[in-house]
N, C-alpha and C positions, 0 to 999 in steps of 0.2 A: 504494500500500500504506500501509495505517497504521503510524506510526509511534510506540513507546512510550520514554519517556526512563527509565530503569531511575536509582531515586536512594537515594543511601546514608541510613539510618535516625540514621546517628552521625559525629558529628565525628572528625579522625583523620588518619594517617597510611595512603596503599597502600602495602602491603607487597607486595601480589601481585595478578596480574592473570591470570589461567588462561585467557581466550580473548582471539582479534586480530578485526580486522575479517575480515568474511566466513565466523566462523564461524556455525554453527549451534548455538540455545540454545531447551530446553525449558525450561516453565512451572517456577519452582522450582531451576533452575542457577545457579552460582554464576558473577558476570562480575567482583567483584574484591574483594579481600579488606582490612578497613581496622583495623589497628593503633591502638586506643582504649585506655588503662586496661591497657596492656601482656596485653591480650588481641587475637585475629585474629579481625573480627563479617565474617562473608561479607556479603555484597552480590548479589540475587540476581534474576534477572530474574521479571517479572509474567506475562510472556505469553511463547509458544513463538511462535521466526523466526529470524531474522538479523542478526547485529551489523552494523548498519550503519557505525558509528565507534564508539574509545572516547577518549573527552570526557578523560580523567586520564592520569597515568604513573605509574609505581612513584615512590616516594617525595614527591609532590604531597601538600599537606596539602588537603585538603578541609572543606566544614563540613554540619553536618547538613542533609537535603533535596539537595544539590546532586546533578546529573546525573552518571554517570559512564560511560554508555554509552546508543546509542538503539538499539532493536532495533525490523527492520521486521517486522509481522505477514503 
């Protein structure tokens, strides 16, 4: 199966992560939420599958582009 790396648009803090591995995520869901500029920028996946892993934790600072989950198509 292919595999898509879902990557955050903005540098930041997760504040939140709304699915685990194994779930199921459609085209346009959100896989985790990142605290920039004391706003919450969702994070959202490309393609409709399966959270294969998620790459971050809650409160992980991350930077713009980086991976935060791969989902298999």
């Amino acid at each position: 199966m292919p595999e898509i790396k879902v990557v955050s648009e903005v540098a930041g803090r997760v504040c939140a992560l709304p699915v685990e591995a194994g779930s199921h995520v459609g085209d346009g869901d959100e896989v985790a939420f990142v605290e920039a500029m004391k706003m919450e920028i969702p994070v959202t996946s490309t393609a409709a599958g399966k959270i294969k892993s998620i790459l971050v934790s809650v409160d992980d600072v991350i930077a713009e582009g980086q991976p935060v989950a791969i989902v298999e198509t």
